[in-house]
VEXMARFI-93104 format. One record per residue (C-alpha): x, z, y; residue in three letters. Coordinates in pm, whole numbers, plus 32768, in hexadecimal, padded with zeros to 4 digits. Example, Ala and Ser with C-alpha at 12.3 -4.5 7.8 and 13.67 -1.06 7.14 Angstrom:
84CE830C7E3EALA;855782CA7F96SER;
***
This chain:
7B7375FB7549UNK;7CE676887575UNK;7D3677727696UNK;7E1D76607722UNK;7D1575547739UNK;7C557643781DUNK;7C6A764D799FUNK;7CED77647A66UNK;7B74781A7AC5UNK;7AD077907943UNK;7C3D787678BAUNK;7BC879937971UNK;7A5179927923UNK;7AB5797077B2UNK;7B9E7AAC77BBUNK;7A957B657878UNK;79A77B20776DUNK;7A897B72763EUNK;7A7F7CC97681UNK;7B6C7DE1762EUNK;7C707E8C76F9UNK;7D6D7D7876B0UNK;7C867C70770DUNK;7C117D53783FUNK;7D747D8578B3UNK;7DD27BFF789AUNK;7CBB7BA1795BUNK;7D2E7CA67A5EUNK;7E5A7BE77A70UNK;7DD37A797A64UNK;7D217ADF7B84UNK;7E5B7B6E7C42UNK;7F207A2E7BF2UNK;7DEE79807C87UNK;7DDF7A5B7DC7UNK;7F647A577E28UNK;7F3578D27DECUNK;7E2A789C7EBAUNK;7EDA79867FC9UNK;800978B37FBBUNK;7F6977AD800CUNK;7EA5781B8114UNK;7FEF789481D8UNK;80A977A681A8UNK;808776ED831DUNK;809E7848839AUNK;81E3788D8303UNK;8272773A836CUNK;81F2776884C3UNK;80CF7629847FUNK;7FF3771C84DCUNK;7FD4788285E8UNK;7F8879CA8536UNK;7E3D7A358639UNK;7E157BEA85D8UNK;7CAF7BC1867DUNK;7BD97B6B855AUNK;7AB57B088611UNK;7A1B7BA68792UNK;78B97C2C8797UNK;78677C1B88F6UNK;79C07CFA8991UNK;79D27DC4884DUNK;7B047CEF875BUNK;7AF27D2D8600UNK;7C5E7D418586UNK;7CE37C9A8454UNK;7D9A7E0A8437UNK;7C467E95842BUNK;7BE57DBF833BUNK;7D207DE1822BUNK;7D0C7F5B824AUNK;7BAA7F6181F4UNK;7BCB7E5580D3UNK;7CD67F6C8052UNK;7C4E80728046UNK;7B327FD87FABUNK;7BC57F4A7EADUNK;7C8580A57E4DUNK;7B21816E7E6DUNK;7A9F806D7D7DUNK;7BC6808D7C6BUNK;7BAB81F67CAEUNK;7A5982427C68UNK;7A79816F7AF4UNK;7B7F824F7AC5UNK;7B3C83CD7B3FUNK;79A983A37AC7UNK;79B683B67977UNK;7AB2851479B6UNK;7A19859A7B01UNK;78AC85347AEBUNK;781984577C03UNK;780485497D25UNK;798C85C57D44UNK;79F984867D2AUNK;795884197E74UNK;797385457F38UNK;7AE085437EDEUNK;7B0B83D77F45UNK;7A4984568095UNK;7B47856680E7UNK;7CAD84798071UNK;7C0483718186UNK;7BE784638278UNK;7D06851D8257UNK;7DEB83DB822CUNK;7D9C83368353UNK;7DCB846F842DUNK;7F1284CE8376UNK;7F8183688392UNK;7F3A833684E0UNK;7FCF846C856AUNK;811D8441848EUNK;811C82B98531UNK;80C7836186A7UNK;820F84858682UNK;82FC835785F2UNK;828B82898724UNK;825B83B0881DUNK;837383338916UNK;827281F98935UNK;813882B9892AUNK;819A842289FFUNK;818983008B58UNK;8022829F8B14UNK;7EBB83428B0BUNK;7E8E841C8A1DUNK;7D7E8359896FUNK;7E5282628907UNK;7EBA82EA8812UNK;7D8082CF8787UNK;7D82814D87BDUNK;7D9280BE8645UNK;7D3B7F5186BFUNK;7ED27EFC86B5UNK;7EDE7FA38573UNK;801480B3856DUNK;7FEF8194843BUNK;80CC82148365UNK;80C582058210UNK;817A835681D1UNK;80A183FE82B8UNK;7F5C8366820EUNK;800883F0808CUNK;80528552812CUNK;7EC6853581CEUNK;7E5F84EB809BUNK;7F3685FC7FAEUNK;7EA286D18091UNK;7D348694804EUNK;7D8386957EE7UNK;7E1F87EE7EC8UNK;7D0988407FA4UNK;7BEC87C67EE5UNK;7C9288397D67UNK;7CC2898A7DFEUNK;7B3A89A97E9DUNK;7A9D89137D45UNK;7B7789937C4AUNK;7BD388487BE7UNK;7D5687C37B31UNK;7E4887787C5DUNK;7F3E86CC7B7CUNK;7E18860C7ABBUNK;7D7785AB7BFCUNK;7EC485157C89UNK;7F0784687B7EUNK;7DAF83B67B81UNK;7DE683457CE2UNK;7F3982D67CD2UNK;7EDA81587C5DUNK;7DA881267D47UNK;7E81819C7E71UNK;7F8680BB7E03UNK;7E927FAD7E14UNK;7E1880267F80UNK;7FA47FFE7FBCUNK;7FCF7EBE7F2DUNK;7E737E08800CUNK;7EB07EC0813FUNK;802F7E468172UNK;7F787CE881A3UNK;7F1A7D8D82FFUNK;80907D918354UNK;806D7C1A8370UNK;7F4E7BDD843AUNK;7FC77D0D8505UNK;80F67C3E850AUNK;81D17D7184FCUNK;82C87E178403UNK;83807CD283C7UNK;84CB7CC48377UNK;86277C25842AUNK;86427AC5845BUNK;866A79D7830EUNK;8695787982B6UNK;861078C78151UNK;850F77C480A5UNK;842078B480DAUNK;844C79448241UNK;832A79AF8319UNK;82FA79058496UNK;828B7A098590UNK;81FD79E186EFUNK;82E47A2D8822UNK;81DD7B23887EUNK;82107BEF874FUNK;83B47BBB870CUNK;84807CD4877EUNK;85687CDA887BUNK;86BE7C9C87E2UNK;860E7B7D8749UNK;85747AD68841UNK;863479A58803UNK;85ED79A48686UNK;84A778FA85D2UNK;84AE794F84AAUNK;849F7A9E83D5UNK;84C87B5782ABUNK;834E7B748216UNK;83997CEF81B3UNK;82317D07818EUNK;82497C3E8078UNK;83627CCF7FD5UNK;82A67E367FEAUNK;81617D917F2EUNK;82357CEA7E2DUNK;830B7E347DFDUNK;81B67EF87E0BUNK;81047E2F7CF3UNK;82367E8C7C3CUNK;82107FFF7C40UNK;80D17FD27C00UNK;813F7F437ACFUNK;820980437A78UNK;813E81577AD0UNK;800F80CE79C5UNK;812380A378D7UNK;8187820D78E3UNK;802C827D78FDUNK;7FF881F977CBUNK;810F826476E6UNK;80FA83E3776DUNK;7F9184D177B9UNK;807E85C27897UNK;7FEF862D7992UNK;80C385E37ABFUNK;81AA84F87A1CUNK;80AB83E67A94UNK;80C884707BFCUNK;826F84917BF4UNK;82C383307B76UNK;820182E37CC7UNK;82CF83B47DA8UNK;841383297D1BUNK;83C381E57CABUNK;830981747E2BUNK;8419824F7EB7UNK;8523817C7E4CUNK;845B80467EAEUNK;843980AE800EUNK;859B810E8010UNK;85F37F947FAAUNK;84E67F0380C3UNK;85827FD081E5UNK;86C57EFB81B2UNK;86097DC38203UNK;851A7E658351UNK;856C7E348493UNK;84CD7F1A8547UNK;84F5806C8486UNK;854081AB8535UNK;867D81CB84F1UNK;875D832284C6UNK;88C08305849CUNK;88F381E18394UNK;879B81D982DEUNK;863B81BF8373UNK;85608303837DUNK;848582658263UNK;85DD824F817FUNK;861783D581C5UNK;84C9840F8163UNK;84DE83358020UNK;863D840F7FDCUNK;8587855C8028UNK;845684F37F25UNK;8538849F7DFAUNK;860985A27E15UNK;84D5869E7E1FUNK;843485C77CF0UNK;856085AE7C3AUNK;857D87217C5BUNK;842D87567BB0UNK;843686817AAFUNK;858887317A57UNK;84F4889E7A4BUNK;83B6880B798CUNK;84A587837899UNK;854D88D47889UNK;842989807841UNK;839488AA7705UNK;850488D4766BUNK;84CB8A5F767BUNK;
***
């Protein structure tokens, strides 16, 4: 029976039981053509407006569980999972668990506190403990990559273990933690873009639209855009990982690579922090790929010596 006389689910069973890494890695993508499929058409009314984007997933008793919630802890299971294939057979079982332990920890707290200081002109009115409030989401996802660089050098430097080698084994699972958790953005319904009359514009609530659009319905779906661009460094960032064993080289085509991605999403936000003509997240992106250009440059300097 040819592979084109097969349905959809039958095509993906059949690579899964081919085996080899070819066969492993097309069923990897079957599946993700599946997935975005599927998602697509389950937004659909939402993004023509058919349909109200509710962030309360479901209320036990007065405690709401928070579609948010849920995203965030779909990502970073799905990153702890990739993670674990891929630091266990290098690490052992234990480090690879305490590690993921400490990069949870420390990323929320780092992005929380880097979302709080961006937002502190809205926070410095209210009780202190709000800033502790996570049901409306707010974190940022530079604070959360600092947090977690932290924990790393941390953890290499207490166990003796390969900084560059460990970044460059976490690099693809937390670009996969990236890639699920910007689905929160939607049912958050925040970190949309400016109004659009594109085919594939986003409706948004009056509740959640900003100010100076109050009048507008429909929206740039920037979350979107920052998957699609995500998947693609991802893509690049396996590429690269497997034409060079480097250490580090894994872990600086991520810096410049989602860097530059960012950079290209802040054009299309509309509710960025802005200094002078770029947002803050753009100065950061600049700051990043300067600093890993700058590396890669004296690394480059050194193997010619």
């Amino acid at each position: 029976m040819s592979l084109s006389n097969l349905p959809l689910i039958s095509w993906l069973i059949y690579l899964k039981c081919m085996g080899g890494r070819r066969a492993r890695y097309l069923s990897w993508v079957a599946l993700g053509v599946v997935l975005v499929l599927l998602g697509g058409f389950a937004l659909t009314p939402y993004f023509k407006g058919n349909a109200t984007v509710n962030p309360v997933l479901v209320n036990f008793g007065v405690f709401p569980v928070y579609w948010y919630g849920l995203i965030m802890t779909l990502a970073t299971l799905g990153a702890f999972i990739w993670w674990q294939r891929r630091a266990t057979p290098k690490l052992g079982e234990i480090h690879p668990i305490n590690l993921a332990t400490w990069l949870i920890l420390f990323g929320l707290i780092g992005a929380r506190l880097v979302f709080v200081a961006l937002k502190w002109t809205e926070f410095a009115p209210l009780p202190w403990w709000s800033a502790l409030d996570l049901h409306g989401g707010g974190l940022s996802i530079h604070g959360a990559l600092l947090g977690g660089a932290m924990a790393t050098i941390i953890y290499a430097r207490r166990y003796h273990l390969p900084l560059l080698g460990l970044f460059d084994l976490l690099v693809p699972p937390v670009l996969l933690g990236q890639i699920i958790g910007r689905l929160g953005n939607f049912f958050n319904q925040e970190a949309f873009g400016g109004p659009t009359n594109l085919p594939w514009k986003m409706w948004v609530a009056p509740e959640f639209r900003l100010t100076q659009f109050a009048d507008q319905s429909f929206f740039h779906p920037t979350f979107l855009y920052s998957m699609i661009g995500l998947a693609g460094v991802l893509i690049i960032v396996l590429l690269v990982e497997r034409r060079s064993a480097a250490p580090g080289v894994v872990l600086l085509t991520y810096l410049i690579v989602y860097s530059v991605e960012r950079f290209i999403i802040e054009f299309f936000r509309a509710d960025s922090d802005h200094l002078s003509v770029l947002s803050l997240a753009q100065w950061a992106s600049i700051v990043v790929i300067m600093i890993a250009l700058a590396i890669s440059l004296i690394w480059r300097g050194r193997t010619k010596i």
